[in-house]
C-alpha positions as a LaTeX table, in Angstrom:
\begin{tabular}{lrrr}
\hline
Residue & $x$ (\AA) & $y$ (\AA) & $z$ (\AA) \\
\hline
Unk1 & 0.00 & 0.00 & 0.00 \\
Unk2 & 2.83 & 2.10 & 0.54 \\
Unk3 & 4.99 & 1.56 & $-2.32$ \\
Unk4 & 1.13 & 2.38 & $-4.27$ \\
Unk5 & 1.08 & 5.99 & $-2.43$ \\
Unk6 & 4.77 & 6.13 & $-3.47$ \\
Unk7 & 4.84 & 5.81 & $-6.85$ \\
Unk8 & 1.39 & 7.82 & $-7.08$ \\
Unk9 & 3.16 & 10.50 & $-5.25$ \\
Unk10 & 6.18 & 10.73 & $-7.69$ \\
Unk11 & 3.89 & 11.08 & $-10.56$ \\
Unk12 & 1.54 & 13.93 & $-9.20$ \\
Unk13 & 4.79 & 15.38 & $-7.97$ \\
Unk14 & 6.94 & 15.59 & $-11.58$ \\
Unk15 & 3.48 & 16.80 & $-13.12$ \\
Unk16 & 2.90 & 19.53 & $-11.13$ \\
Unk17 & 5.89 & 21.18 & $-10.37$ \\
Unk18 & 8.14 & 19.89 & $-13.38$ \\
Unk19 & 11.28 & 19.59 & $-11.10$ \\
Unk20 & 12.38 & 16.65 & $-13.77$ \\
Unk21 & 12.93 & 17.77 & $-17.29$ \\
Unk22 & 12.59 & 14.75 & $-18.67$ \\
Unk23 & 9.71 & 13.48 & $-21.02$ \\
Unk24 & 8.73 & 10.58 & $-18.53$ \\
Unk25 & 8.24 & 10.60 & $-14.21$ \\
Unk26 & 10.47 & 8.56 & $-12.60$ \\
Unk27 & 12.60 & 10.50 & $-10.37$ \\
Unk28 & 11.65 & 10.53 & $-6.47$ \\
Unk29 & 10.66 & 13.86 & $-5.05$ \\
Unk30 & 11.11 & 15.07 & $-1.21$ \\
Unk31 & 7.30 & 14.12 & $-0.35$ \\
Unk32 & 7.80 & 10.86 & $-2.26$ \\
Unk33 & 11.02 & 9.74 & 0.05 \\
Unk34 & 9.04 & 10.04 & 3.39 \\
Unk35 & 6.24 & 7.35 & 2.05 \\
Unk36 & 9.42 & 5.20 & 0.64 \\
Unk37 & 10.70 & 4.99 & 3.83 \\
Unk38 & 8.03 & 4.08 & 5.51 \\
Unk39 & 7.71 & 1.47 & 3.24 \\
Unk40 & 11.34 & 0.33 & 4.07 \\
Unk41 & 10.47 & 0.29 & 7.19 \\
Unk42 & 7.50 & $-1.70$ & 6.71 \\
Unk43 & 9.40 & $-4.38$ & 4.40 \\
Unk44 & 11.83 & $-4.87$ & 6.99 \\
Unk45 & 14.77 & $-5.72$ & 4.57 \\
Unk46 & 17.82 & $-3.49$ & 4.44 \\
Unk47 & 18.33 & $-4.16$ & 1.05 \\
Unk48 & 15.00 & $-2.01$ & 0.23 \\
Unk49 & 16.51 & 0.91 & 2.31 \\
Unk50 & 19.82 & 0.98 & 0.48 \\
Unk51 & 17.73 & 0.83 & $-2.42$ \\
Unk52 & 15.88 & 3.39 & $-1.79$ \\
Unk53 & 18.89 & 5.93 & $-1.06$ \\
Unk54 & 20.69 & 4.64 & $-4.38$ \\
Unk55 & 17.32 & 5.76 & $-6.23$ \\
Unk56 & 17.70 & 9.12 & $-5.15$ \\
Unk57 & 21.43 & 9.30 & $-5.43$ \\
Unk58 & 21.40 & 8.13 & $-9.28$ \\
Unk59 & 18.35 & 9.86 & $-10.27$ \\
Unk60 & 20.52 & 13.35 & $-8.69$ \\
Unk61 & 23.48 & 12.14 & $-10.52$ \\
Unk62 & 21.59 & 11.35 & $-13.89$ \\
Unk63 & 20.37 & 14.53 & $-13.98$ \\
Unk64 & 23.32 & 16.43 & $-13.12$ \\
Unk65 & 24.79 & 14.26 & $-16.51$ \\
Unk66 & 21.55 & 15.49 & $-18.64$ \\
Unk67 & 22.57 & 18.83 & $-17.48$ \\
Unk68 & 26.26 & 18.36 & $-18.59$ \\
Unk69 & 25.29 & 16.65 & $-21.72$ \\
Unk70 & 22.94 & 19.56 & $-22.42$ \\
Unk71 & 25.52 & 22.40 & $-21.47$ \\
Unk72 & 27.71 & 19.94 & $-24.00$ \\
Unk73 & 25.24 & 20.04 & $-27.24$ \\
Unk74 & 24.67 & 24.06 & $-26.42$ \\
Unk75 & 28.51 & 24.44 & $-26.83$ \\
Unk76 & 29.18 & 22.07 & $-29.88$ \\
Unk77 & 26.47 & 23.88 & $-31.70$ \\
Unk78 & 28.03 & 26.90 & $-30.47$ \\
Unk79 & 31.15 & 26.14 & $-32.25$ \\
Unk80 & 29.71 & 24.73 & $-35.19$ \\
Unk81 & 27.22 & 27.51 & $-36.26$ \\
Unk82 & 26.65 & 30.51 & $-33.86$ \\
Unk83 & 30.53 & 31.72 & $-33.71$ \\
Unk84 & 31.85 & 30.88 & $-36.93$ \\
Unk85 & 28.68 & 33.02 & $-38.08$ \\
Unk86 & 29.13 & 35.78 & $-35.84$ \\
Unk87 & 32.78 & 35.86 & $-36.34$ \\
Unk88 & 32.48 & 36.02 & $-40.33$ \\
Unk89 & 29.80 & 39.05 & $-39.68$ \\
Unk90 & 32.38 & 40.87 & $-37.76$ \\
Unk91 & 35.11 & 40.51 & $-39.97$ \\
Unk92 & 33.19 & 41.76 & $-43.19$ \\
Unk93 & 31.61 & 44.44 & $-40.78$ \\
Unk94 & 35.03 & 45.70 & $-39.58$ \\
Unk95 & 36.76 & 45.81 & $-43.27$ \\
Unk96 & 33.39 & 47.46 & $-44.76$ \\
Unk97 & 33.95 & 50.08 & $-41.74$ \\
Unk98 & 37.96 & 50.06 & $-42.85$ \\
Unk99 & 36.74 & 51.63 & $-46.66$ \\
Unk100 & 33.79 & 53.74 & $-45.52$ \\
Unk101 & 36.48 & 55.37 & $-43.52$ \\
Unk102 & 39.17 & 55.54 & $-46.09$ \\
Unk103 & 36.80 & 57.31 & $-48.69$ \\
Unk104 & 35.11 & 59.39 & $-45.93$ \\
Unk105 & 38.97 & 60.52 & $-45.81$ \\
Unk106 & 39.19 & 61.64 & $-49.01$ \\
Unk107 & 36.33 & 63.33 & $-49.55$ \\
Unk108 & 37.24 & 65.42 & $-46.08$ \\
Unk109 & 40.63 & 66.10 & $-47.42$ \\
Unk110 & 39.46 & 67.70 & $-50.95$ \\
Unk111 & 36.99 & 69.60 & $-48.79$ \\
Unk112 & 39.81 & 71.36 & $-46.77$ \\
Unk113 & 41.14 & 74.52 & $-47.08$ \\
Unk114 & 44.57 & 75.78 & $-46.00$ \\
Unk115 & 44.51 & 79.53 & $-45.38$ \\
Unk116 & 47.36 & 81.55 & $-44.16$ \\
Unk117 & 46.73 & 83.86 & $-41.64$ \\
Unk118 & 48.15 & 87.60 & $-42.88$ \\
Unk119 & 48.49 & 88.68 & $-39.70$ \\
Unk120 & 49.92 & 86.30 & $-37.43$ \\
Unk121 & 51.00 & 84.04 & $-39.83$ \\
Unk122 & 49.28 & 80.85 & $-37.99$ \\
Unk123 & 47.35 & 78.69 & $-39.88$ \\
Unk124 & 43.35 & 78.28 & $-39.84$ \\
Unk125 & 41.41 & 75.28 & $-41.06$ \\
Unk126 & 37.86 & 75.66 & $-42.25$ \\
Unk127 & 35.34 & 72.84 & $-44.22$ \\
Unk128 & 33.09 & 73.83 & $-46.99$ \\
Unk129 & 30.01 & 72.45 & $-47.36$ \\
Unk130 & 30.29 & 68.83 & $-49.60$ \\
Unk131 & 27.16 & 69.14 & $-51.41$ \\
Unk132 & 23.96 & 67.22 & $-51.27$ \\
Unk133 & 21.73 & 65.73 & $-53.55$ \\
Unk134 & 18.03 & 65.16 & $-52.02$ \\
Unk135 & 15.55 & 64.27 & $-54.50$ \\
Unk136 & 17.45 & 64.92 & $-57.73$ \\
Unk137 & 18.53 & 68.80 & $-56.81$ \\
Unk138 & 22.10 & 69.23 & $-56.18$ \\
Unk139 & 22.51 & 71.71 & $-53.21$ \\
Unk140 & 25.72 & 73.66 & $-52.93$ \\
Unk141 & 24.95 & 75.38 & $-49.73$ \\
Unk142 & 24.39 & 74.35 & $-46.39$ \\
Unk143 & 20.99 & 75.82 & $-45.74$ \\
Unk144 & 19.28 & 74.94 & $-48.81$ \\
Unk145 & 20.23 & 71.70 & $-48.22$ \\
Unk146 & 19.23 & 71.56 & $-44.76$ \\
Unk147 & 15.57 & 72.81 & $-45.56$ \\
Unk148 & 15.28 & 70.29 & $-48.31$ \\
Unk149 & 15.75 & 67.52 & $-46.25$ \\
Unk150 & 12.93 & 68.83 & $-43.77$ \\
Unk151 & 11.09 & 69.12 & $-46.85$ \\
Unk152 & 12.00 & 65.55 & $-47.82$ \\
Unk153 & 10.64 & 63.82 & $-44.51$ \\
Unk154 & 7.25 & 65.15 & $-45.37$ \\
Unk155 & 7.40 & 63.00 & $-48.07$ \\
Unk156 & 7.72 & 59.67 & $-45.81$ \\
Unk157 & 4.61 & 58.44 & $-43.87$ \\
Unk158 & 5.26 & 54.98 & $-42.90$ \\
Unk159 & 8.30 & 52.51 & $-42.01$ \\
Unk160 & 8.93 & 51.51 & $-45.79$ \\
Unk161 & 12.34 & 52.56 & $-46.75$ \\
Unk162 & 12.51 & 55.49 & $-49.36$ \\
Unk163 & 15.65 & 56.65 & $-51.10$ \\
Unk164 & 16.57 & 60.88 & $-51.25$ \\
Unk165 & 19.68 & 61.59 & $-52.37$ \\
Unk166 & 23.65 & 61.67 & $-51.33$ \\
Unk167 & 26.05 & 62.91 & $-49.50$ \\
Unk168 & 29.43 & 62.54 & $-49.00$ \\
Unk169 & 29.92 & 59.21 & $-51.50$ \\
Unk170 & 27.11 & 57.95 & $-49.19$ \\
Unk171 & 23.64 & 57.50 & $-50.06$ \\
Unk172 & 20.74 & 58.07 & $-48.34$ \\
Unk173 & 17.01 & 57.01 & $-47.72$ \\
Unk174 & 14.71 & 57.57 & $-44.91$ \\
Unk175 & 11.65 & 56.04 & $-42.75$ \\
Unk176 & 9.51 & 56.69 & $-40.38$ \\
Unk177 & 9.70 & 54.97 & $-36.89$ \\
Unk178 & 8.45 & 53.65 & $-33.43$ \\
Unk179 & 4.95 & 55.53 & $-32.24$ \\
Unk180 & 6.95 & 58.92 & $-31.31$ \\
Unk181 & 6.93 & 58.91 & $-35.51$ \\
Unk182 & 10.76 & 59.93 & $-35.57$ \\
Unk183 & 12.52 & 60.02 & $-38.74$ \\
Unk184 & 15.11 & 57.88 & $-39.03$ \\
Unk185 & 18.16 & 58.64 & $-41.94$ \\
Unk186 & 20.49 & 55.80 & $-43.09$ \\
Unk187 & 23.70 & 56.38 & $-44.73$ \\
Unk188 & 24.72 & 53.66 & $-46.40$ \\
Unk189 & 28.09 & 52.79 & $-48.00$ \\
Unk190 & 29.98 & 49.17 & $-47.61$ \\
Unk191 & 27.98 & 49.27 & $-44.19$ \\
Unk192 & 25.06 & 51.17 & $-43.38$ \\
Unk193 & 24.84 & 54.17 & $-40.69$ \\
Unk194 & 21.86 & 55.66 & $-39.14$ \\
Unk195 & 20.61 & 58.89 & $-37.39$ \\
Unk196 & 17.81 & 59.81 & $-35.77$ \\
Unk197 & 16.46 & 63.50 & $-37.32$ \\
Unk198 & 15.05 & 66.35 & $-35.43$ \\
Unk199 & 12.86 & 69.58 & $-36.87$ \\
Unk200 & 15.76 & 71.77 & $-36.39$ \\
Unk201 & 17.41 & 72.22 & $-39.64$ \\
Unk202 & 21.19 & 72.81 & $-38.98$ \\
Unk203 & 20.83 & 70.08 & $-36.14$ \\
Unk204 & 20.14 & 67.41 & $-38.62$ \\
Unk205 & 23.27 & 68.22 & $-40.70$ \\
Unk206 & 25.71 & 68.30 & $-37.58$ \\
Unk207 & 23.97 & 64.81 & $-36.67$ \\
Unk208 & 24.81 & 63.41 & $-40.30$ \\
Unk209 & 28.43 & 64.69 & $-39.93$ \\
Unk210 & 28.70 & 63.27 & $-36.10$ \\
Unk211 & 27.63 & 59.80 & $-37.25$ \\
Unk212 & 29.83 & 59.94 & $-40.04$ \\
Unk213 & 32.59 & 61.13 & $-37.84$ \\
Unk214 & 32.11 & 58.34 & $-35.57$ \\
Unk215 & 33.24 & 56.25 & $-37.66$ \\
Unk216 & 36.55 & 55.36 & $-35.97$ \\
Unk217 & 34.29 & 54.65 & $-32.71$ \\
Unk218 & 32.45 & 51.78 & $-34.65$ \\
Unk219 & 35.76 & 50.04 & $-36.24$ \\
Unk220 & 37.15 & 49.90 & $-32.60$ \\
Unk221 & 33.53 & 48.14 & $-31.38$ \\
Unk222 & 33.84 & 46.36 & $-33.97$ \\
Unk223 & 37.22 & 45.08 & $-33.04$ \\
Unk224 & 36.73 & 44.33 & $-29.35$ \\
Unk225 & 33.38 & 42.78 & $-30.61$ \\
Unk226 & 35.53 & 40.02 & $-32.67$ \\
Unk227 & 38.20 & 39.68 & $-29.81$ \\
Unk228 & 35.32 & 38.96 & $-27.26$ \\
Unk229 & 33.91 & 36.12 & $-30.14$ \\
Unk230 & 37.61 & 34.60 & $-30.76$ \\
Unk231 & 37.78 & 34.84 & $-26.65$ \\
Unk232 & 34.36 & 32.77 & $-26.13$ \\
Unk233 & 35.29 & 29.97 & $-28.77$ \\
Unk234 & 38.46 & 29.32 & $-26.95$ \\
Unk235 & 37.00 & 29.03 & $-23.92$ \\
Unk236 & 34.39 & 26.86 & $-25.41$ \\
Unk237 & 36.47 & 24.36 & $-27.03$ \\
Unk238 & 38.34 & 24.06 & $-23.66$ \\
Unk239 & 35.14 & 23.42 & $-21.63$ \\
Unk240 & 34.55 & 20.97 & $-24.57$ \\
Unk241 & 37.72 & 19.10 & $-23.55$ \\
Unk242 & 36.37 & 18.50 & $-19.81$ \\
Unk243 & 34.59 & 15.24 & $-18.84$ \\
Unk244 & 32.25 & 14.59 & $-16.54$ \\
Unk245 & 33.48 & 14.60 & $-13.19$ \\
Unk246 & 31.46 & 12.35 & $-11.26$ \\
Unk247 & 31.00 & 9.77 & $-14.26$ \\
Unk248 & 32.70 & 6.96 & $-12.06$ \\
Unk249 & 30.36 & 7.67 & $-8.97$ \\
Unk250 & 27.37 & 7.35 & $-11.16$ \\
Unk251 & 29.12 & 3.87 & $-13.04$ \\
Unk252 & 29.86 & 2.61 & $-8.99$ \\
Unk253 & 26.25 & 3.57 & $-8.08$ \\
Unk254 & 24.53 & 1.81 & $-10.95$ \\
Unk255 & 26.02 & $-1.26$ & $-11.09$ \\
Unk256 & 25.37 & $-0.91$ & $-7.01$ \\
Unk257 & 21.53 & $-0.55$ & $-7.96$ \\
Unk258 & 21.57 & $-3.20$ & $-10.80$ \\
Unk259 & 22.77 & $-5.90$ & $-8.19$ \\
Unk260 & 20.32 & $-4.81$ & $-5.64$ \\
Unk261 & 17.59 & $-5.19$ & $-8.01$ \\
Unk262 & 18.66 & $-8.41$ & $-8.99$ \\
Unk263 & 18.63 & $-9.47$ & $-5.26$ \\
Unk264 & 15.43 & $-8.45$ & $-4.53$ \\
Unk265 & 13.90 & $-9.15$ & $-7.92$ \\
Unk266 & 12.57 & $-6.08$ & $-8.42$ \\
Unk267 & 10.56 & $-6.75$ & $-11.47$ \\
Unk268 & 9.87 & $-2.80$ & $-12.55$ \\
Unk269 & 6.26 & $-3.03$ & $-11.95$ \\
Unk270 & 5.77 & $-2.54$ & $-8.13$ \\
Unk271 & 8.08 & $-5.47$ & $-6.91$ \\
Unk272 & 5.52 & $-6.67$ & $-5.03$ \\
Unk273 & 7.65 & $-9.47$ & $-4.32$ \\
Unk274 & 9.68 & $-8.20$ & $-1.81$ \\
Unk275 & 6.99 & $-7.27$ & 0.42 \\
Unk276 & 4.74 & $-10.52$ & 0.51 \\
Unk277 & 5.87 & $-13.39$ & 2.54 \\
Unk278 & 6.00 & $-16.67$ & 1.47 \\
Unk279 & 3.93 & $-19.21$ & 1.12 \\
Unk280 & 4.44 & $-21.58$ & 4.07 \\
Unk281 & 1.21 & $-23.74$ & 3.17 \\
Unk282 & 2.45 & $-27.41$ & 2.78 \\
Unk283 & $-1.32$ & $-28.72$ & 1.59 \\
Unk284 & $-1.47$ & $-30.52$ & $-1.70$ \\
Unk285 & $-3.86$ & $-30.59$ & $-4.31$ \\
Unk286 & $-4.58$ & $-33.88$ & $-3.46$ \\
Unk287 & $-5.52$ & $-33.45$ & $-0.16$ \\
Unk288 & $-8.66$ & $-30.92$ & $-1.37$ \\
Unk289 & $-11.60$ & $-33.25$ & $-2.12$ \\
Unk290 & $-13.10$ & $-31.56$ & $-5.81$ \\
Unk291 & $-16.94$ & $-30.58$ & $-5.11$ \\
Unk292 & $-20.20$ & $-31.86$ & $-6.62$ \\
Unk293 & $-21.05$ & $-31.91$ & $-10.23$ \\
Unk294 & $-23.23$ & $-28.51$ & $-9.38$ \\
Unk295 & $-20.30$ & $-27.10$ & $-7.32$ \\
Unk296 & $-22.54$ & $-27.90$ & $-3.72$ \\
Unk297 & $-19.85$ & $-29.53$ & $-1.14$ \\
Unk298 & $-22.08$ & $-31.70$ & 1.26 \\
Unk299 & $-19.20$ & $-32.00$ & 3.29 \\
Unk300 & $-18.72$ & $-28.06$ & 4.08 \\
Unk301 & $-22.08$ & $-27.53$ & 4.47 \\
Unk302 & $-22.44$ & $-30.18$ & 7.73 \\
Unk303 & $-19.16$ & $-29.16$ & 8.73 \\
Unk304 & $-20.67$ & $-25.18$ & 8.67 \\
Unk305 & $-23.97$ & $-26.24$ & 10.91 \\
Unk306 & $-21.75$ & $-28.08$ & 13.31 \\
Unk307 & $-19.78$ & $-25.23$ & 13.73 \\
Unk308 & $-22.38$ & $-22.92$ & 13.92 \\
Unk309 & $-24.58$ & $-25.39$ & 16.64 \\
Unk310 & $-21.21$ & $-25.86$ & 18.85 \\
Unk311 & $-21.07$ & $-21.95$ & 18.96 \\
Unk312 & $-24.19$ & $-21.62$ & 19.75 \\
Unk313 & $-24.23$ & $-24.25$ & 22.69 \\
Unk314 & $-20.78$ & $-22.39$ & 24.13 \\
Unk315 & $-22.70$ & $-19.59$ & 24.38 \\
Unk316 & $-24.68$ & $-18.53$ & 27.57 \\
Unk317 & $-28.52$ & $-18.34$ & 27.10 \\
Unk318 & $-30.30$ & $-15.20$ & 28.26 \\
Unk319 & $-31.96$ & $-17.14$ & 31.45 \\
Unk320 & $-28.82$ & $-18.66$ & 32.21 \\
Unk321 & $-27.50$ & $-14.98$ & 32.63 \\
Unk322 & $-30.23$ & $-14.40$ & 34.91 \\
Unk323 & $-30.12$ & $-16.81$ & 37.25 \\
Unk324 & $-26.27$ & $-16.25$ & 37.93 \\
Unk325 & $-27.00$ & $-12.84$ & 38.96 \\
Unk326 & $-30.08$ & $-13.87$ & 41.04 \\
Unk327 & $-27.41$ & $-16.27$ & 42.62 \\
Unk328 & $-24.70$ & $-13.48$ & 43.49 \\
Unk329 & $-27.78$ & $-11.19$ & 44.46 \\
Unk330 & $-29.81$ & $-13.58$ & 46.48 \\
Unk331 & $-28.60$ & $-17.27$ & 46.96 \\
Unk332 & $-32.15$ & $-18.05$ & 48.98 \\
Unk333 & $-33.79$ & $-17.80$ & 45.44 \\
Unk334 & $-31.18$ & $-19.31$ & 43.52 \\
Unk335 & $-33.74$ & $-22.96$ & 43.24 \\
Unk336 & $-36.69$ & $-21.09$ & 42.60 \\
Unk337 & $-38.16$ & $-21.63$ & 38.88 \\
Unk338 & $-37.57$ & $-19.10$ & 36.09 \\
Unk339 & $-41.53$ & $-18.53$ & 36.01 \\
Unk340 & $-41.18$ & $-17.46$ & 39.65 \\
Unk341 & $-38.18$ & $-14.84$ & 38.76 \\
Unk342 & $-38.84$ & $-11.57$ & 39.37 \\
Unk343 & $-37.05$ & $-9.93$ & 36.11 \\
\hline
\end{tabular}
């Protein structure tokens, strides 16, 4: 009866609060151990309580192994897929940032002018405006160019991407995003920038130059972005390498459990074995006379109404009772006749 609220126990246990993550309820939960011992200690065998402690020790121990093997299969995929992917990105990210900056470079440099200062003869750098295209207009100037662009955004009015122009050897499209309904300029080149644009004018073109500027920043992210990937594949492979650690414990235990099963022939469905005594009868079929053709045993039956008439002649009649307490009460009227009993 015990070993029945056990094994109930375990399965209400795994169902409802899906300690095991395996597919199928066999593990022994905290609840579950309490009824096992108990029906240890009703057994009386030894064996079943050492059995019952190696269940619990190998079911810990198998699933500290699923957990290994599991951390195992996350890392081998790892290798196999996620960081050779990432690292490839990286690297084609970092060399498109590498010629984004070198013709950024260029177009800066023809941009610059060198003027002498008359006066105290130091030298003062100054940029002229590059140019921008938005639209198919060519703007020379700065503030044209600027006002176009507000002008431009008007034109947008949902997140589909929609080409304007150039600037800088870069070209540009815009879209609208997130529920604010900001306006969101890309830059692309080998690689593609972005900015988010304001209403103010002049502040959208110093945020196109700042995120062009930034350029440098990004290559160095970039960079410590594939030394951190190279970094986390090493130390993948080498946690690869390890084994797990308590693989002979678990070898010792199960062979342990394997024997004691054996021993106490523990068939897998309730080993009710182990808990029934046996069978110290030593009749024979032989000695138990078949009954009649219509299954009636004349013999049982007479041996049932003897037993029932020499119970009921051990037992005391109901006048019998009353004249032994008429005898204890009043010994004088112990002879009289029942007829003449007072009850």
């Amino acid at each position: 009866m015990w070993q029945t609220v056990q094994k109930k126990q375990e399965f209400i246990a795994q169902i409802m609060s899906s300690k095991s993550p395996v597919r199928s309820c066999e593990d022994v939960d905290e609840t579950a151990l309490s009824y096992a011992e108990i029906k240890a200690l009703c057994a009386g065998n030894p064996l079943i309580a050492e059995k019952m402690n190696l269940d619990v020790e190998v079911a810990k121990l198998r699933m500290i192994k699923a957990d290994y093997n599991s951390q195992h299969y996350r890392l081998q995929d790892s290798l196999l897929k996620y960081y050779p992917e990432q690292i490839t990105a990286v690297t084609e990210r970092i060399a498109g940032i590498e010629k984004d900056i070198a013709e950024y470079t260029v177009q800066s440099e023809k941009l610059t002018n060198i003027q002498q200062s008359i006066t105290g003869g130091a030298a003062s750098v100054s940029q002229a405006f590059p140019g921008m295209t938005i639209n198919g207009a060519e703007y020379k100037e700065k503030e044209p160019a600027a006002k176009a662009l507000l002008e431009a955004c008007k034109g947008v009015s949902d997140k589909s991407e929609k080409a304007i122009g150039e600037y800088m050897g870069f070209k540009m499209s815009l879209r609208l995003e997130g529920f604010e309904k900001k306006f969101v300029l890309l830059l692309r080149g080998n690689m593609t920038y972005q900015t988010d644009l304001g209403t103010d004018a002049f502040g959208n073109m110093t945020r196109i130059n700042n995120a062009l500027g930034d350029l440098p920043k990004r290559l160095e992210g970039a960079k410590a972005q594939l030394q951190s990937l190279n970094e986390q594949r090493e130390a993948a492979e080498l946690e690869m390498q390890k084994p797990f650690e308590q693989a002979d414990k678990l070898a010792e235990l199960e062979a342990r459990l394997a024997l004691l099963n054996a021993d106490l022939n523990i068939d897998g469905m309730g080993g009710l074995e182990v808990f029934n005594d046996a069978d110290t009868r030593t009749e024979t079929p032989e000695d138990i006379e078949p009954p009649d053709d219509d299954g009636y045993d004349e013999d049982c039956e007479e041996e049932y109404e003897s037993e029932r008439a020499s119970a009921k002649s051990a037992k005391p009649s109901f006048l019998d009772e009353i004249r032994a307490y008429n005898s204890e009460k009043n010994p004088t009227a112990a002879n009289k006749k029942t007829s003449d009993i007072d009850i």
